[in-house]
C-alpha positions as CSV (number, residue, x, y, z in Angstrom):
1,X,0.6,-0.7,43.9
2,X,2.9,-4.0,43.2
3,X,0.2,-5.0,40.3
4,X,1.2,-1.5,38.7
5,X,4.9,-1.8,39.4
6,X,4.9,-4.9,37.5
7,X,2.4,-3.6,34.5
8,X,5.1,-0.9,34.1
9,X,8.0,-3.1,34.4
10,X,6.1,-5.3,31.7
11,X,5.5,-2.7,29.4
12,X,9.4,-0.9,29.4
13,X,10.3,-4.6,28.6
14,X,8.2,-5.3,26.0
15,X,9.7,-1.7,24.6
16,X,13.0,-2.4,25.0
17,X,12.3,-5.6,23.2
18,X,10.6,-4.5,20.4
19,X,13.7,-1.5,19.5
20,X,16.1,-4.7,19.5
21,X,13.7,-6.0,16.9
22,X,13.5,-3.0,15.1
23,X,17.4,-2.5,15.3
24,X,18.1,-6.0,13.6
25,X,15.8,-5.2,10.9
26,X,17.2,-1.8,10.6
27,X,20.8,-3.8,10.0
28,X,19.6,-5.8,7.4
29,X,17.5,-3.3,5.7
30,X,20.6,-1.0,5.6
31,X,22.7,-3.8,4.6
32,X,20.6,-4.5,1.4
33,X,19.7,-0.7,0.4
34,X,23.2,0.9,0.2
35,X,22.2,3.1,-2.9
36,X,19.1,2.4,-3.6
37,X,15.9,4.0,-2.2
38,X,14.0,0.7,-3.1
39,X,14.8,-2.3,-3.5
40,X,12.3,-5.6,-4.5
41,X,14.1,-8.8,-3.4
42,X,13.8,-12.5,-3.6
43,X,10.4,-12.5,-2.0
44,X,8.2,-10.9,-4.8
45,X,5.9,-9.7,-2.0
46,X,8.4,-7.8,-0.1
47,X,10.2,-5.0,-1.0
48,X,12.7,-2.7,1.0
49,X,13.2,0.9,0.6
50,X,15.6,3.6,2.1
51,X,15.6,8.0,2.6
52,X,18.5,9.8,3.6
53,X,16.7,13.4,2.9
54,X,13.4,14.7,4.2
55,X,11.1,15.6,1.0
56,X,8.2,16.8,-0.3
57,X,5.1,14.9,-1.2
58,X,6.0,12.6,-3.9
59,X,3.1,11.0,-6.2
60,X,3.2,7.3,-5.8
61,X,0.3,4.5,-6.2
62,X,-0.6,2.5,-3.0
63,X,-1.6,-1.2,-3.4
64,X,-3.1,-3.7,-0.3
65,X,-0.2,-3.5,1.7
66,X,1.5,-3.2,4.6
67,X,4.5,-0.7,5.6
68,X,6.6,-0.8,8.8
69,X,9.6,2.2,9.0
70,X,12.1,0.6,11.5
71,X,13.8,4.1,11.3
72,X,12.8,7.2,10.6
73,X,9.2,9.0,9.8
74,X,7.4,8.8,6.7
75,X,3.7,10.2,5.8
76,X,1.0,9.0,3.5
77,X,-0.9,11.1,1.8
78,X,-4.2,9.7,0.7
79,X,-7.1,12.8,-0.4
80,X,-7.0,15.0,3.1
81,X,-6.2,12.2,5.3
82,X,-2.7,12.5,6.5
83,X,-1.4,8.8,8.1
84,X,1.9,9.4,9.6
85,X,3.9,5.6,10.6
86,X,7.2,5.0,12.6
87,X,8.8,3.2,14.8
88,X,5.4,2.8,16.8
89,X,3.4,2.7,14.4
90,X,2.7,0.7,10.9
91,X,0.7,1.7,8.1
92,X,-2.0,-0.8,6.7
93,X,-3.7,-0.3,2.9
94,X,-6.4,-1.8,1.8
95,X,-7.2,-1.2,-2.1
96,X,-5.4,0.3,-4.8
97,X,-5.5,4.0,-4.4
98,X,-3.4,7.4,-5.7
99,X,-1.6,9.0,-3.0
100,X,1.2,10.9,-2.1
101,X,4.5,9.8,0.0
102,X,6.6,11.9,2.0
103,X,9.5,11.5,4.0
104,X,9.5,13.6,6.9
105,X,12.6,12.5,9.3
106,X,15.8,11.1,7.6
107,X,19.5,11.9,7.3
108,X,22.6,11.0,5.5
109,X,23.3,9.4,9.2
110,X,20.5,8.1,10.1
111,X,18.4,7.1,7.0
112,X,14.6,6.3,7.1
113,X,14.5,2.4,6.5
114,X,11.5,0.4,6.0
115,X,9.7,-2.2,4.3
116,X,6.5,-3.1,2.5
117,X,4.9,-6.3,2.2
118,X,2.1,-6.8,-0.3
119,X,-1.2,-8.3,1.3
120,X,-3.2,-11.2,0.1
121,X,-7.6,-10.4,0.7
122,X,-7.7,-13.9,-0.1
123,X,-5.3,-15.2,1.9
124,X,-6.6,-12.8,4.7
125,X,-10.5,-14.9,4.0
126,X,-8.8,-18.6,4.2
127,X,-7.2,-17.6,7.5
128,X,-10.6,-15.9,8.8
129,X,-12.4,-19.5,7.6
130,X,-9.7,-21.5,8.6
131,X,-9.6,-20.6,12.2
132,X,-13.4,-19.9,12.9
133,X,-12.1,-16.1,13.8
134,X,-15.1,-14.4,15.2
135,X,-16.1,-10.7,13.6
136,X,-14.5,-7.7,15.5
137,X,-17.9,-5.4,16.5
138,X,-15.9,-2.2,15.3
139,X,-17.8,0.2,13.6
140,X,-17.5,0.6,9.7
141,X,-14.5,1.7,8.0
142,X,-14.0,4.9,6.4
143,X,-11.0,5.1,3.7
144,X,-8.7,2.7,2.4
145,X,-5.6,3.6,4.7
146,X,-5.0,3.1,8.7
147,X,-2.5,3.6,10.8
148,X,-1.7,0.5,13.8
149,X,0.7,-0.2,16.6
150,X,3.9,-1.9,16.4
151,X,4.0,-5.4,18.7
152,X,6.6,-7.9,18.7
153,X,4.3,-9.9,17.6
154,X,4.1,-8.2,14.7
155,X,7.3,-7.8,14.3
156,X,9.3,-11.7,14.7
157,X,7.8,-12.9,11.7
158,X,9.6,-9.7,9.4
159,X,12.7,-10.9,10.9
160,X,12.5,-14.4,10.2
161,X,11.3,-13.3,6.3
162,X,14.3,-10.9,6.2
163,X,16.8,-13.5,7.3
164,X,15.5,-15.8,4.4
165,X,17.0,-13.4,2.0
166,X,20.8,-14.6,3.1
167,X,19.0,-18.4,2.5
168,X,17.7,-17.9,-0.9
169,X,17.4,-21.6,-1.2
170,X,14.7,-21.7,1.6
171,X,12.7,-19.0,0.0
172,X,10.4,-21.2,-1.7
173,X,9.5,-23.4,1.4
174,X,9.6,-21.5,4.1
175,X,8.5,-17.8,3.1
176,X,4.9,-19.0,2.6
177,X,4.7,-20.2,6.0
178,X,5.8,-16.7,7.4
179,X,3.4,-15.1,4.9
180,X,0.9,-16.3,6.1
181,X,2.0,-16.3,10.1
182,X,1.6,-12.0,9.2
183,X,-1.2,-12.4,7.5
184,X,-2.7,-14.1,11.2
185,X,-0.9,-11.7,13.4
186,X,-2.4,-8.6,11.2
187,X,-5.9,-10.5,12.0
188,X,-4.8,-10.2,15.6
189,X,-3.3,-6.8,15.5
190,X,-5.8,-3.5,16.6
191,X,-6.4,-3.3,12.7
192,X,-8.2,-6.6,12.7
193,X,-11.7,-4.9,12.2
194,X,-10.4,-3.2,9.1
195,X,-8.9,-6.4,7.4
196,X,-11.7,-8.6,8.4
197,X,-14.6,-6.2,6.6
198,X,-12.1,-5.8,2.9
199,X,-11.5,-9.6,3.3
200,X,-14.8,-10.6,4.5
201,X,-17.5,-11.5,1.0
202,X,-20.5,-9.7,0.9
203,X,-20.2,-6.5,3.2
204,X,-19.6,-2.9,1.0
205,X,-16.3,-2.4,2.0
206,X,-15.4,-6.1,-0.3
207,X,-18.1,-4.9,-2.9
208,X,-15.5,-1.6,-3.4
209,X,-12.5,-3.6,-3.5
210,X,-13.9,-6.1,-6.3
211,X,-14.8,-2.9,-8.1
212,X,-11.7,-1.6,-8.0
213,X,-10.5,-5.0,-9.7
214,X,-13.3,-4.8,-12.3
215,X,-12.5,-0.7,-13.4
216,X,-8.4,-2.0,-13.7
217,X,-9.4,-5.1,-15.7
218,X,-11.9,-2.5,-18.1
219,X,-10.1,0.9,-17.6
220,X,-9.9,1.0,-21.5
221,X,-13.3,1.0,-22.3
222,X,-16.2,3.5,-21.9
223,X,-17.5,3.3,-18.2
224,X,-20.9,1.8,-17.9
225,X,-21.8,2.5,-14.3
226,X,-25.1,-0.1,-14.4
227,X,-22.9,-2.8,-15.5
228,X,-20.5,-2.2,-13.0
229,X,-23.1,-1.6,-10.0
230,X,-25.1,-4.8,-11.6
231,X,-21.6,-7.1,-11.1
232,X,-21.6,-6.3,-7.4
233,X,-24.9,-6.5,-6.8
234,X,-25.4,-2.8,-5.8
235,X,-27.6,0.1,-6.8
236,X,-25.6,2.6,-8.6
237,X,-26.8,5.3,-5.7
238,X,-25.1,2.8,-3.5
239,X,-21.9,2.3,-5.9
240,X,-21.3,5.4,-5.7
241,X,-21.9,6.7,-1.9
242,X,-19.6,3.5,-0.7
243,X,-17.3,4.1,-3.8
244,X,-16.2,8.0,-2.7
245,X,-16.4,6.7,1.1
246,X,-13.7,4.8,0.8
247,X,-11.5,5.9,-2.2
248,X,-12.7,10.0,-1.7
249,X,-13.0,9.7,-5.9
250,X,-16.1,8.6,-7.8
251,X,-15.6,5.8,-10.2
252,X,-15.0,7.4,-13.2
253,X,-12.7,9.8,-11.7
254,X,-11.1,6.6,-10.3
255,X,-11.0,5.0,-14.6
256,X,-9.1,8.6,-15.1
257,X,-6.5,7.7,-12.9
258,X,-5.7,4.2,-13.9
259,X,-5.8,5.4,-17.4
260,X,-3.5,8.7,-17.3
261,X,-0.9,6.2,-15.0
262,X,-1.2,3.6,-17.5
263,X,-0.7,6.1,-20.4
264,X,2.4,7.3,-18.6
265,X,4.0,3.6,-18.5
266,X,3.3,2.9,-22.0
267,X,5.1,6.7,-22.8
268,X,7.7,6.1,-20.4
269,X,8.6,2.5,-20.5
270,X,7.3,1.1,-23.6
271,X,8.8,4.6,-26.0
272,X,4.8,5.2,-27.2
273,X,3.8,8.5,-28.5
274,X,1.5,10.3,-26.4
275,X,-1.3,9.8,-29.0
276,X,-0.7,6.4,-29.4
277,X,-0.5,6.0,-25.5
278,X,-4.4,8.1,-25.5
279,X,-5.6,5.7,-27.9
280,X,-4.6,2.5,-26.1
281,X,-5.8,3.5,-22.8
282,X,-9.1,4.6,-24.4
283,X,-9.3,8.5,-25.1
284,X,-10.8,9.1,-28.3
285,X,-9.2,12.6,-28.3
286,X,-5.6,13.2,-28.2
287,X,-5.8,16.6,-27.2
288,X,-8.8,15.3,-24.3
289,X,-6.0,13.1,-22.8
290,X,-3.7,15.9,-23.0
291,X,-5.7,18.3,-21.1
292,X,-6.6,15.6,-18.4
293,X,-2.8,14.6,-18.2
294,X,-1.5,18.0,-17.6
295,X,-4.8,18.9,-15.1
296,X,-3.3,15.1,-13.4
297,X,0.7,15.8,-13.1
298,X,0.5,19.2,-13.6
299,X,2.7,19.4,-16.7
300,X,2.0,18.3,-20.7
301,X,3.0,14.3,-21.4
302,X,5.8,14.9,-23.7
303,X,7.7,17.6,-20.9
304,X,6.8,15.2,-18.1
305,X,8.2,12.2,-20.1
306,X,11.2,14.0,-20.6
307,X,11.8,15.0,-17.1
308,X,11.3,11.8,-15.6
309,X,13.4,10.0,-18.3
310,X,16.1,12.6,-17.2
311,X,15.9,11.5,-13.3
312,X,16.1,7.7,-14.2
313,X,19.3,8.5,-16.2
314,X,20.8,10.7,-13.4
């Protein structure tokens, strides 16, 4: 009975510690936002971002990273997995995907605040080799998105990196070292299974994120699935079963996407012409790019242009 009385008396403390942790980082994320939704800072890995209105799913492109919400609810979605992150709960990804982001509690009052901090694979290996970390005997991962708890362990080291931005002059020196004091404790977290087998050479879920590198570094050029299944050392049978397991596309459907986004940036950013956009991201048909552009966003590339030029204007 004691040994219980204390657990629980552990636990509510460990609570009540780790809403003052978020409630600092709430401050400063507040502090730094104030009209913006997101915000990059001084640490190029880090970037802040703020709601103050519940929304619909809003197309967005997920990278290895890893979000914490220290206010609020946001939900990723990734396919017809939903991952839902809060105050209790962080959101890990592991390759570069297409998804959808949706805010789902916020107010003009009380905002949704959070951060997202880019992760390094091969940071992630170094630490694993480093420190003779033993494999977690979890079974294999499904999907390149997971949902953890929220520790203070997990926690300390985003404060200490947020405070750096009122030090810029200790940005160089020290945010490396807190870098890489995350990287650890996400090694450490209940995710540790799922980092270890991306970051870890040689199993299938490292074999999909090297691909994923290879099809962005060739997106342009005609898809040649042997080659690509011959870099990783795979079958193509294989490519392609581990491939859809973990990204629920195939990899050409996967080439499509990286093209059509790319397309969009050059049209957007760079004032091409949507023909001249098709040909540089490799369609040999203008009106082939247009029809896979509109089946994509839902709306032709010289409307969808317009409109999104009009809401960065606004």
């Amino acid at each position: 009975m004691i040994a219980q009385h204390e657990s629980r008396a552990e636990n509510k403390q460990l609570d009540i510690n780790i809403s003052d942790m978020q409630a600092k980082l709430a401050r400063i994320i507040e502090q730094k936002t104030v009209g913006n939704e997101d915000s990059s800072t001084l640490i190029e890995s880090l970037s802040l971002f703020r709601r103050e209105v519940v929304a619909k799913p809003c197309a967005c492109t997920i990278e290895p990273s890893v979000l914490f919400v220290v206010q609020g609810t946001k939900q990723l979605l990734v396919g017809e997995q939903n991952f839902t992150y809060d105050t209790q709960h962080f959101l890990l990804n592991s390759l570069d995907m297409p998804a959808s982001s949706q805010v789902i509690e916020a107010s003009l009052d009380n905002p949704c605040l959070g951060l997202m901090l880019k992760i390094d694979m091969q940071l992630m290996a170094d630490i694993i080799a480093q420190n003779g970390m033993n494999s977690p005997h979890d079974s294999p991962i499904n999907g390149s998105s997971a949902i953890g708890a929220v520790t203070s362990d997990l926690l300390a080291p985003f404060i200490r990196l947020l405070d750096l931005l009122d030090e810029p002059e200790a940005i160089t020196t020290l945010s490396p070292l807190i870098v890489r004091e995350i990287h650890y404790r996400l090694l450490t977290s209940d995710l540790a299974s799922r980092i270890w087998q991306i970051a870890s050479s040689g199993n299938q879920a490292n074999r999909i994120s090297k691909a994923i590198g290879w099809l962005r570094m060739h997106y342009s050029e005609p898809l040649n699935i042997e080659e690509l299944a011959s870099h990783l050392q795979m079958s193509t049978t294989t490519l392609y079963h581990h491939f859809r397991k973990h990204t629920s596309m195939s990899p050409l459907q996967y080439q499509k996407w990286l093209r059509l986004n790319e397309a969009q940036r050059l049209m957007l950013n760079d004032n091409s012409g949507a023909s001249s956009a098709a040909f540089q991201v490799g369609y040999e048909s203008p009106s082939h790019f247009s029809r896979e552009y509109t089946r994509l966003f839902g709306i032709s590339p010289k409307r969808h242009i317009e409109i999104l030029r009009k809401g960065t204007n606004q």
